[in-house]
C-alpha positions in Angstrom: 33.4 72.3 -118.0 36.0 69.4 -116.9 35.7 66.0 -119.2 34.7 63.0 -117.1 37.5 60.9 -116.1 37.7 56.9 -116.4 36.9 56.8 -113.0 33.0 57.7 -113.8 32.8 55.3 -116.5 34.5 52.7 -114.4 32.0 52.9 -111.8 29.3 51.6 -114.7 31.9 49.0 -116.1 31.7 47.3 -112.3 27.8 47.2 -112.8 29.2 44.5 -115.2 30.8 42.1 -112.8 30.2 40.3 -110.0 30.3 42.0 -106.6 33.5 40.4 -105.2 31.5 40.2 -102.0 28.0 39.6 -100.9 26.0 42.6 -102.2 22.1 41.8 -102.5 21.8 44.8 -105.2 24.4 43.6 -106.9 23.7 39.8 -106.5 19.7 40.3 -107.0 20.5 42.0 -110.5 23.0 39.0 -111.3 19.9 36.6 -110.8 17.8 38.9 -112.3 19.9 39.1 -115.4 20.2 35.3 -115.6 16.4 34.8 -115.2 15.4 37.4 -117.9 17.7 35.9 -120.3 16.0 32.5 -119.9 12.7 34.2 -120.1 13.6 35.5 -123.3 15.0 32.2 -124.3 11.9 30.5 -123.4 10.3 32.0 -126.4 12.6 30.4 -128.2 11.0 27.2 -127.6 8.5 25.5 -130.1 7.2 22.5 -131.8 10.1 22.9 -134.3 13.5 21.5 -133.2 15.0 24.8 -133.6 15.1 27.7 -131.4 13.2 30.3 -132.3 11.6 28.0 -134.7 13.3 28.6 -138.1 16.7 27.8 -139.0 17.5 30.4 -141.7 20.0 30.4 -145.1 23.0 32.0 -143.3 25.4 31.7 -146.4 25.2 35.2 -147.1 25.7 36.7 -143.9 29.6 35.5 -143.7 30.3 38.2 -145.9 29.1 41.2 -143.5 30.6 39.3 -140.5 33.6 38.9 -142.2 33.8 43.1 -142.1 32.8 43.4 -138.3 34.6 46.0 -136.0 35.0 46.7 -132.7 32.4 49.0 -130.5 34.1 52.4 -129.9 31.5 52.9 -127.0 30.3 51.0 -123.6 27.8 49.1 -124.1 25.0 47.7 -121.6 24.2 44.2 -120.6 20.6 44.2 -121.2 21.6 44.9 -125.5 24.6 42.1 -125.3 21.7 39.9 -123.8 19.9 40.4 -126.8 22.8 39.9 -129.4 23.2 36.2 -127.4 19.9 35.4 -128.0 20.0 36.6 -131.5 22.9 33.8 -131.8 20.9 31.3 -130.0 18.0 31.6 -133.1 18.1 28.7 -135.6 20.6 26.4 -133.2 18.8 22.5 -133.0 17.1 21.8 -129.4 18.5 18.7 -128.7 16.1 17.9 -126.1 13.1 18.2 -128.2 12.0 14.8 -128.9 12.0 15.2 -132.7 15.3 15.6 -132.9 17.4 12.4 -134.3 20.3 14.2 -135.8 24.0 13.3 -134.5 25.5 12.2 -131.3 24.4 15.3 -129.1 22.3 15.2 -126.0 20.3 17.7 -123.9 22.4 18.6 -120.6 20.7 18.2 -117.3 20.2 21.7 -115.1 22.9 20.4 -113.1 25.3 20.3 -115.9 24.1 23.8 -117.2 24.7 24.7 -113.3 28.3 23.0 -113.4 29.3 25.1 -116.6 28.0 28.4 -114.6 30.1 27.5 -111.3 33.1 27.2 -113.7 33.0 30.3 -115.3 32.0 32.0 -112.0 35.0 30.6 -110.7 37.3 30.7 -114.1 39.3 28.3 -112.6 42.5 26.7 -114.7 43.1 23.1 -114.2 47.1 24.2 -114.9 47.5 23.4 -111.5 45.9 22.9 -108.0 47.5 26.6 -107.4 44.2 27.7 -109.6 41.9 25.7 -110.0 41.9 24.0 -106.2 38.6 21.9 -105.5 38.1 21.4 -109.7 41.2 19.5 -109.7 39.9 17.2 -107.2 36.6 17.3 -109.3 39.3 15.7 -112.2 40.6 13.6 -110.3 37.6 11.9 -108.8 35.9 11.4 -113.0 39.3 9.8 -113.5 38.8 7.5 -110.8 35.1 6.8 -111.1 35.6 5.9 -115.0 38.8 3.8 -114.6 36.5 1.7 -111.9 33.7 2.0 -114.7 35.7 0.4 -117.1 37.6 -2.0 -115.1 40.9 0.0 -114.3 42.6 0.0 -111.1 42.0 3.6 -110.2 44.9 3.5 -107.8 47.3 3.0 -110.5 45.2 4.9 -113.5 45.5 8.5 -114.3 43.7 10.8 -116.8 43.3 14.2 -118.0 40.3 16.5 -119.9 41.0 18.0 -122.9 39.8 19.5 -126.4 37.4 16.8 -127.3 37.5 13.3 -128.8 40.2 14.8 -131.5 42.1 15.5 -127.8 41.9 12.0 -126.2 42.9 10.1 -129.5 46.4 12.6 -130.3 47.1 12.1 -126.2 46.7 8.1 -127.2 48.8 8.3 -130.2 51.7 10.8 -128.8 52.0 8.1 -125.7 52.6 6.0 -128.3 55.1 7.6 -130.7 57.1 8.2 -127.0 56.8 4.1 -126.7 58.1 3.1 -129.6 60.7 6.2 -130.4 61.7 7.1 -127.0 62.9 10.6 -127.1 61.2 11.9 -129.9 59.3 14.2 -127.4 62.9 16.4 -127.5 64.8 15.1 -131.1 61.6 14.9 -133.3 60.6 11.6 -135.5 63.9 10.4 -136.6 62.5 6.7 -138.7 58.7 5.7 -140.0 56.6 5.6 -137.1 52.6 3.9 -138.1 49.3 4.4 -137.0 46.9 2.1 -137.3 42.8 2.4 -137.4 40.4 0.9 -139.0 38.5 2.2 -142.2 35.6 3.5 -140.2 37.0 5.4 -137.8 36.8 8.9 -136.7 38.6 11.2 -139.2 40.8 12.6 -136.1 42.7 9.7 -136.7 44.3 12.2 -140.1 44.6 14.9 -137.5 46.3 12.8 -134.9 48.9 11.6 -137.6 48.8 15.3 -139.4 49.3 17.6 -136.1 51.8 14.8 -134.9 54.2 15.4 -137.5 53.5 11.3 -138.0 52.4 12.2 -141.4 48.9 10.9 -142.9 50.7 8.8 -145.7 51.9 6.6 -142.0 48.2 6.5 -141.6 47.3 2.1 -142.1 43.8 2.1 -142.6 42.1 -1.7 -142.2 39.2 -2.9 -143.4 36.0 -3.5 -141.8 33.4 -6.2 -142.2 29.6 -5.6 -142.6 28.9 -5.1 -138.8 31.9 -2.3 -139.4 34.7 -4.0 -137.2 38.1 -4.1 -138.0 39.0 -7.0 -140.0 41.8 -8.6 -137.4 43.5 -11.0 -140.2 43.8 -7.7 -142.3 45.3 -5.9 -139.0 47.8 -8.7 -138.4 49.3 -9.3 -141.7 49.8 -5.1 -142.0 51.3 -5.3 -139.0 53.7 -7.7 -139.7 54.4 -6.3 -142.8 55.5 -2.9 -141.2 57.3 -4.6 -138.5 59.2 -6.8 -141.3 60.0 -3.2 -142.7 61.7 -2.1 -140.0 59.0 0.8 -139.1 57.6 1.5 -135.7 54.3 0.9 -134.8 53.2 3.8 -132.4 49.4 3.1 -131.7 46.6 0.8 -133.1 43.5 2.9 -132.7 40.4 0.4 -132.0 37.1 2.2 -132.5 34.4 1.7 -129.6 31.4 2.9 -131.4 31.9 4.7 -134.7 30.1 7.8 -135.2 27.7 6.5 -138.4 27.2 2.9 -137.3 28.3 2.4 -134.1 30.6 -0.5 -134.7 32.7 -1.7 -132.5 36.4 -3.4 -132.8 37.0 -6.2 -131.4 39.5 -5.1 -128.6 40.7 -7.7 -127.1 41.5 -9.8 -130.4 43.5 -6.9 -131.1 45.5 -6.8 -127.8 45.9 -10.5 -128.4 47.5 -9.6 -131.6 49.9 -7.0 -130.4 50.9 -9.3 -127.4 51.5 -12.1 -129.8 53.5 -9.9 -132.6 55.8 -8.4 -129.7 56.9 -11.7 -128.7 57.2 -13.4 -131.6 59.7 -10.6 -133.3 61.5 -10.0 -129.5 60.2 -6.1 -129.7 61.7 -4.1 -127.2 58.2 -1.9 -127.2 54.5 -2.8 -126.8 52.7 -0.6 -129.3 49.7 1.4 -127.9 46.5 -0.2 -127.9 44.0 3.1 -128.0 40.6 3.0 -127.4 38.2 5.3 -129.2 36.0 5.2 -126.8 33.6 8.7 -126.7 30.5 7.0 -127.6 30.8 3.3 -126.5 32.3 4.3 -123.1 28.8 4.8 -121.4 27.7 1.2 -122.2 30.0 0.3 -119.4 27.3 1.0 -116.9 25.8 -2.4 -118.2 28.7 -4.4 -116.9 27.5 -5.1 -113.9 23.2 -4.9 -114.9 21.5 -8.1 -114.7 20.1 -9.1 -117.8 18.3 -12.5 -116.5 16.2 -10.4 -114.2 16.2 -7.3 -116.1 14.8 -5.1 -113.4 14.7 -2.3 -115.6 11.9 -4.1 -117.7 13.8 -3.4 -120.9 11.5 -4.7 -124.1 13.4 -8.2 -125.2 15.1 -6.9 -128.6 16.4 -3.9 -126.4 18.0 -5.9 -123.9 19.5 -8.3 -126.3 21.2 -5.0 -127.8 22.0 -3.8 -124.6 23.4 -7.1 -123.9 25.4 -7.0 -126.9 27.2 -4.0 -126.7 28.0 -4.5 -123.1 29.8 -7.8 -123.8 31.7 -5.5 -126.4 32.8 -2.6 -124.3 33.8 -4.6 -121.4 36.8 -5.2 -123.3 38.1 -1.5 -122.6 40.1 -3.0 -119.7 42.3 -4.4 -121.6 43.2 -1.2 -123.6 46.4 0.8 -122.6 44.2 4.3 -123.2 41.0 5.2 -124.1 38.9 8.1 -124.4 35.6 9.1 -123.1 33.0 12.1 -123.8 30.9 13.2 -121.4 29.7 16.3 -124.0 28.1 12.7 -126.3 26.2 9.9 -124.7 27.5 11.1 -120.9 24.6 13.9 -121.7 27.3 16.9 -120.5 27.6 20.5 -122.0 31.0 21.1 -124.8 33.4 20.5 -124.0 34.2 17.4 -121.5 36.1 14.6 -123.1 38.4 12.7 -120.9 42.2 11.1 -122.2 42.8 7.8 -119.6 45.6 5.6 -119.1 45.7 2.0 -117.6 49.3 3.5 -115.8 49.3 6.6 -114.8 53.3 6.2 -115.5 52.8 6.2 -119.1 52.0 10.0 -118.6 55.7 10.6 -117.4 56.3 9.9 -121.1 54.9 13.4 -122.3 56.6 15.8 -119.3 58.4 18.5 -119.2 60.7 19.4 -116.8 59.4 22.0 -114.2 62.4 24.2 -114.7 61.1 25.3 -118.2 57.7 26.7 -116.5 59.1 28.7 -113.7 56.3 30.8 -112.8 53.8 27.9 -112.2 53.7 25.0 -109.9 54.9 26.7 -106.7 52.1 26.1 -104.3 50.2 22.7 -104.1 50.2 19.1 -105.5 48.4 18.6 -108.8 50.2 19.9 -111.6 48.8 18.1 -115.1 50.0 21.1 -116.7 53.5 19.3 -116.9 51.8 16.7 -119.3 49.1 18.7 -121.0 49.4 19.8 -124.4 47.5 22.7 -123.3 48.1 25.3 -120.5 44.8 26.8 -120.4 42.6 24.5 -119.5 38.4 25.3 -118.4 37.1 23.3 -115.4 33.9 23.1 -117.2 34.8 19.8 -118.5 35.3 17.5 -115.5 33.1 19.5 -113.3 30.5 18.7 -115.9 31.5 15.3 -115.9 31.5 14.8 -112.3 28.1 16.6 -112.0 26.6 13.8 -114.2 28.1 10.7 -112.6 26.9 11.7 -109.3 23.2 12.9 -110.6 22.1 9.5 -113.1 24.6 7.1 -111.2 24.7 3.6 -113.5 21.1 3.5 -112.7 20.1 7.1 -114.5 22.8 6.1 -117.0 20.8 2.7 -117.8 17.3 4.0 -117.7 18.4 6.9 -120.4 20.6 4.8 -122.4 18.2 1.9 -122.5 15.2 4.2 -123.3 17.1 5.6 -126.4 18.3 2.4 -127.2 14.5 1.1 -127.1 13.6 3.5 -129.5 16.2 3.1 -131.9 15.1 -0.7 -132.2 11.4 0.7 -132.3 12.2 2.6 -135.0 14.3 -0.1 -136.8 11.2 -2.9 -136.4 8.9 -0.4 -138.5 11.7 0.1 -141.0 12.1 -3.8 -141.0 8.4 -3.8 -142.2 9.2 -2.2 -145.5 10.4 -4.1 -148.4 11.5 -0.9 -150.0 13.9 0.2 -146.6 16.9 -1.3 -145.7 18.1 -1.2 -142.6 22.1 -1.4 -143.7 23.7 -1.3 -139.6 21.3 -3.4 -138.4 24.7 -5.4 -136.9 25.4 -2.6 -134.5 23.3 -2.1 -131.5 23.3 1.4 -130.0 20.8 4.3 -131.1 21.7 5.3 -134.2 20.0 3.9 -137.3 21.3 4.2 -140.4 18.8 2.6 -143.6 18.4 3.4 -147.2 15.0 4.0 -149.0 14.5 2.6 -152.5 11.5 3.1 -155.1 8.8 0.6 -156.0 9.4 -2.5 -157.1 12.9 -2.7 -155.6 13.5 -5.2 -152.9 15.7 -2.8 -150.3 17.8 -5.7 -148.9 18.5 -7.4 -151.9 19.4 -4.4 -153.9 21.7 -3.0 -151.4 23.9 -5.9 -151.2 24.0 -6.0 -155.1 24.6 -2.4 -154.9 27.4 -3.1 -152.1 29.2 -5.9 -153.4 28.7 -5.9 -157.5 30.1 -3.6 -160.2 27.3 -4.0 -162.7 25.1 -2.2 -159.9 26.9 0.7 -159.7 25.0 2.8 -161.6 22.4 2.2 -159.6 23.6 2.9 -157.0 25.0 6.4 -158.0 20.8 7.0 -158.6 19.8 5.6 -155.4 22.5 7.6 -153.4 20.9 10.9 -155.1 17.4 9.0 -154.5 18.4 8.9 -150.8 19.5 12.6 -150.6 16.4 13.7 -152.2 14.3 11.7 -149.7 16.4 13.5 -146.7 16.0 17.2 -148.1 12.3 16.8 -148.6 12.5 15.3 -144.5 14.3 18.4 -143.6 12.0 21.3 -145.2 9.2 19.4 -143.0 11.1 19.4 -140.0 11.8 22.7 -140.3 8.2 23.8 -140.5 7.1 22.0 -137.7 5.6 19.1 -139.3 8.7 16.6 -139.0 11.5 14.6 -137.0 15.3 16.2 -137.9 17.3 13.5 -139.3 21.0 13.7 -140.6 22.4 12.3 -143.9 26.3 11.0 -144.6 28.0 10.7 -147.5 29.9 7.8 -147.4 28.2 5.4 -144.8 31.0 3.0 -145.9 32.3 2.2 -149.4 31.7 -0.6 -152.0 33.3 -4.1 -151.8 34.7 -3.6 -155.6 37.5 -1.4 -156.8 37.1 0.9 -157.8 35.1 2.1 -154.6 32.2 4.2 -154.6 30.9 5.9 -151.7 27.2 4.3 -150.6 25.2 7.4 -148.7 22.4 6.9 -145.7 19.7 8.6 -144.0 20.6 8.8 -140.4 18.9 8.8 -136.9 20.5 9.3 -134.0 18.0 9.6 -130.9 19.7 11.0 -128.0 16.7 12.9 -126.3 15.6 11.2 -123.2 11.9 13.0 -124.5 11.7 11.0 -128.0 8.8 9.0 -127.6 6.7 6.4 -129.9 5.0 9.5 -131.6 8.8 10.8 -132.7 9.1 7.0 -134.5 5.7 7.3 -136.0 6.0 10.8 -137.2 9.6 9.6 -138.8 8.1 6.9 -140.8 5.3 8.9 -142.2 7.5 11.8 -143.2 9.6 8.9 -144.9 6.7 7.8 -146.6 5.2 10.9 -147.6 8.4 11.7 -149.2 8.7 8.6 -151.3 5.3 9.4 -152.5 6.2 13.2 -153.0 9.7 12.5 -155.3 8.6 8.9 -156.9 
């Protein structure tokens, strides 16, 4: 009897795909497909913030994956279905309103639709020549948040990339090609600095690492108690460097760090720059940066009126609101920034969007067409002769897009002021407790970061003492472990069901005295548009519960 030949098998391999024409069969058992997965996944929904309803000790299960081999045999889509969802067990819902963990937010259907039409497509944003209508889909997001922020969109220009780590090495490596022109063909010939503050994102090691800048080129500056950069400490160090003879490629200024949410003072830092340039005759302008991911989305307040407050935001959320907004519409003045959708914009991984003030700047990181001969013959928009990548997924500006045209400022506002509201909710309970202190209560966006102390202890006090004083840091070595004892005991009840999922860091910030000790927090970062005054109740209880549980 003959052997089948490929051609039988390949006739259940297409079963796979999508008809490349209209084919109701095939097209009904695509939409089939989709809507039995999301049956499936439905039961992975709960009380619990995690799918399926327990997250699991997966330690030991690295070990067998590590020895995985490839299927000899076809499978079918209905068992790969089931693998996915096997994946999808234990992963947080970040929509569920008891979940205050990190910066993440629940997409809207249109987002998850945007992320489908992209791989439907699999369109590369290399070029126009394949990706087509997505590049105007980049294009437009550029546009819409250089007008956000106060760019000139007509004279702006941007790109998506890998995420925030993305945005802040396209800031720096416009900078290195500022201040060492050239070095995008010789390499870095003398010193080149970086400089961030203390509290930045720890892509500011990467940016200098990957760069070939070199982490030792790293400056870090301190920060002050509502964790902005210390611009005295900023301009002496620049001096110094200047003084040295080294170049100064980019000052990184944080827009909303990732524990606390501070904020740097931007345009005291441009002020700087502009002033040091002219004073010692530089024949550069070092890059002002602007880590922007999470701050960018305050922008939508720049224009809100806060006398009427139409919105009818509660009077210590608007004078946060207010706050921040005054901060963030500094981002004009930067020369980049960065902006992700995938955090506060409320978009699927990845979207994070590099920007530039002049789209010129970009010309600083090209290559020359002739070294990419097989691309760029057809069409007009060709970012691939900047990017660092070649591959790049539409899903990231078509996300973004999706969002700015469904919430508008207005969604924006009424999302970011509702989790805004209950971060300050959540902070006046706190407040109430002479044992709990509230140790960012100087930043003003929805993350709260407080420490929890046992009886008899005045929080505030002791904290400060604990910050500032030597002779306190013993204690605060125990309260640190007093903290993370409080936080596990929080997590085994939000696990079963019975709690709010909050986050824990390490090193919040470090101590006044030398030598330093790191000073750890319990975190809560409300992102879910569904957290409501039941989520704050239920994390105070669970706080106090716990007290009681390890005292």
């Amino acid at each position: 009897m003959a052997t089948k030949g490929y051609k039988d098998k390949l006739e259940k391999i297409l079963t796979f795909f999508q008809s490349p024409t209209s084919n109701r069969i095939m097209d009904g058992y695509f939409i089939f497909t989709i809507s039995h997965f999301l049956d499936y996944f439905d039961d992975l929904k709960s009380e619990v913030p995690i799918f399926g309803g327990v997250r699991e000790n997966i330690d030991e299960l690295y070990k067998e994956a590590m020895t995985s081999q490839m299927p000899g045999e076809i499978s079918n889509i209905e068992d790969v279905i089931l693998q996915i969802l096997n994946y999808c067990k234990g992963m947080y819902n970040w929509s569920h309103q008891n979940a205050q963990m990190n910066v993440i937010g629940p997409p809207p259907i249109s987002g998850i639709i945007a992320k489908i039409a992209a791989c439907i497509v699999n369109a590369n944003l290399v070029s126009d020549e394949y990706s087509h209508r997505f590049s105007l889909a980049e294009v437009e997001a550029v546009a819409m948040i250089s007008n956000l922020v106060g760019y000139d969109s007509r004279k702006s220009g941007g790109v998506f990339t890998f995420g925030g780590t993305g945005t802040n090495l396209y800031g720096v490596k416009v900078g290195l090609e500022k201040c060492a022109p050239g070095t995008f063909q010789t390499g870095i010939k003398d010193p080149v600095k970086v400089f961030a503050s203390d509290c930045a994102h720890y892509t500011k090691y990467n940016c200098t690492q990957w760069l070939g800048i070199g982490s030792d080129n790293l400056v870090l500056i301190p920060t002050n108690q509502k964790n902005e950069m210390l611009l005295s400490v900023l301009e002496e160090k620049v001096k110094a460097e200047i003084e040295a003879d080294n170049k100064i490629a980019c000052i990184i200024a944080t827009q909303g760090t990732t524990d606390a949410f501070g904020i740097d003072d931007l345009k005291g830092i441009v002020k700087i720059r502009d002033k040091l340039v002219k004073e010692y005759n530089l024949s550069y302008s070092p890059q002002i940066h602007a880590d922007a991911v999470i701050g960018w989305i305050w922008a939508v307040f720049n224009d809100y009126n806060f006398q009427t407050n139409p919105l009818g935001f509660k009077e210590r959320t608007l004078k946060s609101l207010r706050a921040t907004s005054n901060l963030i519409k500094e981002l004009r003045h930067a020369d980049s920034l960065g902006v992700d959708f995938h955090k506060t914009g409320y978009s699927p991984y990845i979207s994070s969007l590099f920007l530039v003030k002049d789209r010129d700047d970009l010309s600083l990181i090209s290559r020359d067409k002739s070294t990419m001969p097989y691309l760029y013959q057809t069409g007009k928009y060709h970012p691939g002769i900047f990017t660092l990548e070649c591959s790049r997924d539409a899903s990231g500006p078509i996300n973004g897009i999706s969002n700015l045209n469904l919430l508008g400022k207005e969604g924006y506002r009424v999302i970011i002021g509702h989790v805004v509201e209950m971060a300050e909710l959540l902070r006046d309970k706190l407040e109430s407790y002479e044992f709990i202190d509230v140790i960012n209560d100087y930043n003003y966006g929805s993350v709260t970061l407080f420490r929890v102390y046992p009886d008899k202890i005045k929080a505030k006090e002791h904290y400060q003492n604990e910050l500032k004083d030597p002779v306190f840091s013993k204690d605060l070595e125990k309260h640190n472990k007093y903290n993370r004892n409080i936080y596990e005991y929080t997590v085994e009840k939000a696990y079963s069901g019975e709690g709010v999922a909050l986050s824990f860091t390490e090193a919040y910030r470090t101590t006044v005295y030398e030598p330093s000790q790191e000073i750890s927090a319990i975190k809560s970062f409300i992102m879910s548009p569904f957290t409501k005054e039941a989520s704050i109740k239920k994390v105070i209880d669970q706080l106090l519960e716990a007290r009681k549980a390890i005292q």
